[in-house]
N, C-alpha and C positions, 0 to 999 in steps of 0.2 A: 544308080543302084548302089545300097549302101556294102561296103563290105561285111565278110561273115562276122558274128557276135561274136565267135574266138577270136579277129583279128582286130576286134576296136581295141582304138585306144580309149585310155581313159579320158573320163573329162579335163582333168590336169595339165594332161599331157596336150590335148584341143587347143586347150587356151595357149599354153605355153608356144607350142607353135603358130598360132593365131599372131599372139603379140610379137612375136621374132619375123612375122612375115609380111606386116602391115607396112606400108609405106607410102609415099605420097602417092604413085601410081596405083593403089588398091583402095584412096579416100574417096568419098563423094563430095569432099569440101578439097581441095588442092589446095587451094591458097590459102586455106584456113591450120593445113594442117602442120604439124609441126614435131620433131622429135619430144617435147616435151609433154605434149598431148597426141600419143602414138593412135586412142581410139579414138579421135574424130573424123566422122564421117566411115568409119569400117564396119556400122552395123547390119546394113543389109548384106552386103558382101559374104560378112563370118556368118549371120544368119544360113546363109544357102550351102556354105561350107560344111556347118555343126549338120545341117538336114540331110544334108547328103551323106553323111556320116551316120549318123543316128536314126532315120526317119523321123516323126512329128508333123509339127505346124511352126509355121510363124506368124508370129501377130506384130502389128504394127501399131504406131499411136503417135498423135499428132506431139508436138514437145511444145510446153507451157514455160514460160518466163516462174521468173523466183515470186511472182506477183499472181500466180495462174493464168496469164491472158496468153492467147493463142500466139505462137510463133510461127514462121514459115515451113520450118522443119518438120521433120518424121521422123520417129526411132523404133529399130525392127531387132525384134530376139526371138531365139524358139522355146516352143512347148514340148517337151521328150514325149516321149509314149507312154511314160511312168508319168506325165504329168506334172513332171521338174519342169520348172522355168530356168532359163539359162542363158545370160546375156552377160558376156564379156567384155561388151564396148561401154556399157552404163557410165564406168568412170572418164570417159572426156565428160559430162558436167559435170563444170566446175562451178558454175555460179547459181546453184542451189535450183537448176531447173528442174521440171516432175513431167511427168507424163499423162495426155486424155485417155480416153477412153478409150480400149484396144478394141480389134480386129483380126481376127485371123483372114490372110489375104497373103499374094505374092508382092513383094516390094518392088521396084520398077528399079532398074540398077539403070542411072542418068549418067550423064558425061560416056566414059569409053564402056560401051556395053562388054568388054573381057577383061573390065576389073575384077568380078568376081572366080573369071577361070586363072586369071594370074595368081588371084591369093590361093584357090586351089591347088595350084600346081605347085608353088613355093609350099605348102601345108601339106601337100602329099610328099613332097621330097624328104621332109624334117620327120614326120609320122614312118615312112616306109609301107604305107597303104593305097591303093589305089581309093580318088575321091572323082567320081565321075557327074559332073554339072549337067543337067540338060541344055539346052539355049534359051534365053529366056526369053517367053510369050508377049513379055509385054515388054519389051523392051521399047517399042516404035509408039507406043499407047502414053498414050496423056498420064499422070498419075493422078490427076484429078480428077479427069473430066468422063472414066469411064461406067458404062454404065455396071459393072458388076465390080466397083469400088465404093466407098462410102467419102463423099466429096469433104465432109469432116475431117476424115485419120488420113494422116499421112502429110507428104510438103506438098507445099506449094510450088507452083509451076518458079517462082525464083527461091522456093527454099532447098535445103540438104537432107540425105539421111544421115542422122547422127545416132 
């Protein structure tokens, strides 16, 4: 449940805390990730964070090489309710990748499924707002393979969300 609309913060503020609380225990890539590339792999993660915050959607989309050919990957942002798009992790690509075709759909948070409550709880510390997760449904779910996914968007069983 998101807090009352007197007590959000602002977008600024989201991000700022976002990026102060990201770290290798909240990537979907671990060994990919690095101080120097602080969003890689935090996008589903901050997605579920900003939603729970704001209300909306998320939408997903598979991530295309600097060439458009399919990668393993999937990158996930939200849609506000005003119909703002808002993705804060976009800049880990670095080497000129874009993105397929979206989807509104829940991301499957892979590796330690309480990546996303730990960046919560570091994000709610820094905000001073209560940010309350549900547990996520799909977490034990294929990200491909299910039937009320679309087997295009999103990674593959050896890809990340980035």
């Amino acid at each position: 449940m998101a807090p009352p609309t007197d007590q959000l913060p602002t977008l600024a503020d989201v991000e700022q805390a976002l990026r102060a609380s990201w770290s290798l225990e909240t990537s979907d890539d671990p060994d990919g990730w690095s101080p120097e590339n602080p969003a890689l792999g935090q996008c589903a993660v901050s997605a579920l964070v900003v939603r729970a915050l704001f209300g909306g959607d998320i939408v997903i989309a598979t991530v295309l090489d600097r060439d458009g050919e399919r990668t393993p990957d999937g990158h996930a942002w939200n849609v506000l309710p005003s119909g703002e798009q808002v993705d804060f992790s976009f800049d880990q690509f670095l080497d000129g990748e874009g993105l397929g075709p979206e989807i509104v759909t829940e991301p499957v948070i892979d590796g330690d499924p309480q990546r996303a409550h730990l960046l919560a709880e570091r994000v709610s510390r820094i905000l001073g707002v209560p940010i309350d997760l549900p547990p996520n449904p799909l977490a034990a779910q294929d990200a491909v393979g299910d039937a009320g996914t679309d087997a295009d968007v999103g990674p593959s069983p050896e890809g990340h969300w980035r």
